[in-house]
N, C-alpha and C positions, 0 to 999 in steps of 0.2 A: 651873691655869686658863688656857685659851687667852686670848688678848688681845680683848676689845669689839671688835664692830666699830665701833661708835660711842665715841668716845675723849671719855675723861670729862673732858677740859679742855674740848671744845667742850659737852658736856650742861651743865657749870658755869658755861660762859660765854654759854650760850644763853637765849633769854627764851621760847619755842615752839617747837612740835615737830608734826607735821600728821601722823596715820599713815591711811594709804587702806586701805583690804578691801573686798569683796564680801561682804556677812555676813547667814547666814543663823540663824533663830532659834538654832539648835543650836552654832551657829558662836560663838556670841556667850556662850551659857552657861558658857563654861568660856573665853573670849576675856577675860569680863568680871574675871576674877580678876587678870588677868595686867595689865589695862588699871590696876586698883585698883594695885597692887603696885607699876608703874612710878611712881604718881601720887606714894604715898607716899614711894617712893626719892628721886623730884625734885620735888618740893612746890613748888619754884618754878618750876617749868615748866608753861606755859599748856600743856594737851593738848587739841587738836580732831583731828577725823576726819571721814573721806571716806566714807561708807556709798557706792559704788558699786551703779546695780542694772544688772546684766544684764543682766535683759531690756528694756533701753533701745528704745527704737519711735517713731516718727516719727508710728505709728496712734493721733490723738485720743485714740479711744474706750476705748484702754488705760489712759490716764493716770491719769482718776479713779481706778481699783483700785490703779495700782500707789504714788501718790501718799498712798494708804492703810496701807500696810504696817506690820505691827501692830509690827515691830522698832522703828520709829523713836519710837514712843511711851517704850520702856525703854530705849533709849540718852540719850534726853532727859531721861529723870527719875535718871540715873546723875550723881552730885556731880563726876566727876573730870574731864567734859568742859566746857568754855568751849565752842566749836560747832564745831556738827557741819550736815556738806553734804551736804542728803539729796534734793534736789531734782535728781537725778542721772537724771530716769525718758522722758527725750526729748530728741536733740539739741541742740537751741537751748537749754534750761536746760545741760545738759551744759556745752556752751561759757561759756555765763553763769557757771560756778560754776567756770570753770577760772581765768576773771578774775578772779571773786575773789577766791580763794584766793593766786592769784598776787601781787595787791597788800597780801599778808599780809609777802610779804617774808620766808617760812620758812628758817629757819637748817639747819632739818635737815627730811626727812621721809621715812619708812618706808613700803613698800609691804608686806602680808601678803597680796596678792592670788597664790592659787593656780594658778587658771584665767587663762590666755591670757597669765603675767607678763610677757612681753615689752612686749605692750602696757601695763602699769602701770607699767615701766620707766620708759615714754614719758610719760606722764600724768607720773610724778614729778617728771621730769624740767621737761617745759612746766609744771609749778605751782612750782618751786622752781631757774631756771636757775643761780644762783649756789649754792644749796646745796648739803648735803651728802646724798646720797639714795642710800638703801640700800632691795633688793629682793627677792624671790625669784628665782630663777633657774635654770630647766632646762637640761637639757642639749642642744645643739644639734647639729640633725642637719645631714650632708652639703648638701640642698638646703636650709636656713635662714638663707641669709645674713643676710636682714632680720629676724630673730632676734638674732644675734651683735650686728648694727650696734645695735641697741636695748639690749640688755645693757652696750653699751660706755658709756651714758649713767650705770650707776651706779658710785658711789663703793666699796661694798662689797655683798656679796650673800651671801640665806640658802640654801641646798639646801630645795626643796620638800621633806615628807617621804615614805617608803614606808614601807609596813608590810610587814614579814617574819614570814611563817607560824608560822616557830619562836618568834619574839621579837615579839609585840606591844606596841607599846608605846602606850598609851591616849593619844587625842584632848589630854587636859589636859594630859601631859606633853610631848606632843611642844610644843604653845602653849607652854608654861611653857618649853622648851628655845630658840623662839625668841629669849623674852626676854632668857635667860640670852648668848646670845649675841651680840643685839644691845647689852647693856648692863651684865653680869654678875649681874644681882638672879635669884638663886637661890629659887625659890620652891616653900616643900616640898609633899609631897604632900595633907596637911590644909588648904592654904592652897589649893587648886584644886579644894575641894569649892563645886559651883554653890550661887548663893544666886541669891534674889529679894527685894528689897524692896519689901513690896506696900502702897500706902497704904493707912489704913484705911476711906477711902470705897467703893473696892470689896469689899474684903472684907465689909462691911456690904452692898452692892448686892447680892453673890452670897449673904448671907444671906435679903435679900427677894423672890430669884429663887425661892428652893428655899420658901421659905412660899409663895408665891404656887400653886409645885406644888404642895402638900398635901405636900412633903419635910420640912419640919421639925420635926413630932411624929413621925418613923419610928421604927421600931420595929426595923428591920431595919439592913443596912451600906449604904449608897450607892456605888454601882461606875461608875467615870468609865471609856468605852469610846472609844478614838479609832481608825476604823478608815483615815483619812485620812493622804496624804503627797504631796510635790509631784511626786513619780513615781508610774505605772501600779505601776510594779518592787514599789514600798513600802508599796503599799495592799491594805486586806482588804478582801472584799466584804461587802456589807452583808445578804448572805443570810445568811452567815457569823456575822456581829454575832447575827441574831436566831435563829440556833439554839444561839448561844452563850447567850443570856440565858436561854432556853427550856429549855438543859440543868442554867445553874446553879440556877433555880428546882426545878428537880428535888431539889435538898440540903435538910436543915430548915437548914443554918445561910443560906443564901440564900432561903428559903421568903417572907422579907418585907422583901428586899430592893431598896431603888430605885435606876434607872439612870438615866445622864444620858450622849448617845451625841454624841461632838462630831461636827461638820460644818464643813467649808471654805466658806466663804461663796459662792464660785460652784456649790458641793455641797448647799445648803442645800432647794432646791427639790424636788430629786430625793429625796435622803434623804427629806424630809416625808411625799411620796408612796409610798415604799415603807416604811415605819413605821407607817401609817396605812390600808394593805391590811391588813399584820399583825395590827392592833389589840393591840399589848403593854401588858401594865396597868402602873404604875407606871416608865414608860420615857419621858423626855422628850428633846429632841434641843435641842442648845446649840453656841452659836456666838456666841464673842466679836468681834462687830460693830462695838464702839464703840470700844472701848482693849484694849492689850494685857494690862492688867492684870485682866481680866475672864477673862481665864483662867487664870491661878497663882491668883487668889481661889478659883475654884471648887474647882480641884483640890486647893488647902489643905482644902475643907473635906471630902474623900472618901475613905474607907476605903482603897480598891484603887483602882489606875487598870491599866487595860490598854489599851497605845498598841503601832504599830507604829513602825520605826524614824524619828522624826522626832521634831521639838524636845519633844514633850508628854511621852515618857519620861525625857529629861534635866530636865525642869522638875517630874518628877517628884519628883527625887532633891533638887532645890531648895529644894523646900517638905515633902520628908519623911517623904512618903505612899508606902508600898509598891508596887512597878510591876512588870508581868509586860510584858515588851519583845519585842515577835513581828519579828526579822529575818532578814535575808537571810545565807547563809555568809561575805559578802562584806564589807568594812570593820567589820571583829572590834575595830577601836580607840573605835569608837564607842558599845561598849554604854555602859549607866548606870554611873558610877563608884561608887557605892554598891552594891558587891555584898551587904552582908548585905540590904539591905532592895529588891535587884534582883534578878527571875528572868529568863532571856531562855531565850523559847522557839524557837529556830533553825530554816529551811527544811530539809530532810532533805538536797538534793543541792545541788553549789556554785552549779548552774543556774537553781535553783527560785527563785521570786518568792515574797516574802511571802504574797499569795495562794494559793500551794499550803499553809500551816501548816493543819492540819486544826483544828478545834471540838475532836475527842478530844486532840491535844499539847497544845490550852490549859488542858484540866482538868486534864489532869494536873502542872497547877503550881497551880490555884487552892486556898487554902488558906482 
């Protein structure tokens, strides 16, 4: 075993620990294992975290939505955090929440931020200047001085990772490897199967969703269709959706089957409209608007889900329900880690967009 980088007299002598990410739903699914597993290891160490958002703006009129973000609901209802700074989404809070955090007085704090780490260097650095602050860190090129100079602020550093064609090695392992190296807690591969702990209030709400459909005396399977992602690259078109419904109704084992087609909340309008050209019978469109747990509820209660590469395939695997995963040739680390009860239906060339997967490759996984 290589040496921690974080040396276990200061984790025993320390009373907190601050780790920063940019974290996106998917990110956090298989993050969240690793976060459990530290907590356990050091029980007496306070853990908060830094949710950075990215797309930080100075524009008003963003704030409300991003100030919404359905992650921050499930890191909150997670036992192993004390707090978390998520008011990250505009300047002025930005700065606001560096002071805070600053008059924590952090003994140690970690960055797992991928994108731009230099600059999370920095950030670790202005929230913990006496600490001990470890980070990712690329490799710097010729013209990157102000690169180097930022890197020079941390204590110790992780290699971002890559994925090698020959040798994939899956999203949860690579997380579970940073742990291992920031701290040595070894964490097997059973133990970075995604979970969800969904209260019972929604899972009753997403019960009274589907009565309200006329879904709850079906007769048929209920098939959760997501054709949404935060890239053009990772999204199917929604013609797409309703000739896929239209073909499976074609089956007798789909003949009385109902759907439920999620939607992205700034998606929601437009979808309605082209749904309701179609007029599909037993086809309703959903979109978890309130809490984030409105959507692992629903998905617990559906036969099949079929998502394209984005967090709803891995939350699939969560709650336990069979998923056909329509992606791209490109970050192979990411499919569901549940392969027996994960199919992934692949772009044909390394170029192609999820958009190009045709209606006929989807059937030919639907069972």
């Amino acid at each position: 075993m290589t040496h921690p980088l974080i040396h276990p007299d200061l984790l025993s002598k320390s009373n907190k620990i601050l780790f920063i990410a940019h974290l996106a739903l998917g990110d956090f699914t298989y993050l969240q294992n690793c976060f459990q597993a530290f907590a356990r290891a050091y029980p007496h160490l306070q853990i908060d975290l830094w949710v950075d958002e990215v797309r930080r703006t100075d524009d008003a009129t963003q704030w409300e939505h991003l100030k919404k973000y359905s992650l921050y609901d499930w890191v909150a209802a997670c036992p192993f955090f004390h707090k978390i700074y998520h008011r990250t989404y505009s300047p002025q809070l930005y700065r606001e929440s560096i002071t805070e955090a600053r008059a924590q007085d952090y003994p140690i704090v970690v960055s797992l931020a991928t994108l731009r780490p230099h600059l999370y260097a920095g950030l670790a650095r202005a929230i913990s200047p006496d600490g001990f602050v470890v980070g990712m860190q690329k490799k710097v090129g010729i013209f990157q001085l102000h690169h180097h100079m930022a890197y020079r602020k941390l204590d110790a550093a992780i290699p971002p990772y890559s994925v090698e064609r020959g040798n994939v090695q899956h999203i949860s392992a690579v997380y579970a490897g940073w742990f291992y190296r920031l701290c040595g807690i070894e964490i097997a591969a059973e133990d970075r199967f995604p979970f969800v702990d969904i209260p019972a209030s929604w899972l009753q709400a997403a019960d009274e969703k589907l009565a309200a459909w006329d879904y709850a005396g079906r007769t048929g399977k209920l098939i959760f269709i997501n054709p949404y992602a935060k890239t053009q690259k990772r999204c199917w078109p929604l013609d797409k959706v309703v000739e896929l419904i239209n073909t499976m109704r074609q089956r007798p084992e789909f003949r009385d089957a109902c759907f439920i087609v999620n939607a992205a909340p700034n998606e929601l309008a437009k979808a309605r409209k082209v749904f309701s050209a179609y007029g599909l019978e037993r086809t309703q469109l959903f979109c978890a608007e309130q809490n984030f747990f409105e959507l692992p509820a629903m998905l617990k209660k559906c036969d099949l889900i079929i998502s394209v590469e984005t967090a709803v395939m891995h939350l699939a695997n969560a709650v336990h329900v069979p998923v056909i995963a329509l992606m791209r040739q490109k970050n192979p680390e990411w499919v569901p880690v549940d392969s027996a009860n994960s199919t992934v239906v692949t772009a044909l060339r390394r170029r192609d967009w999820v958009g190009n997967i045709s209606v006929d490759q989807v059937m030919k996984s639907v069972k």
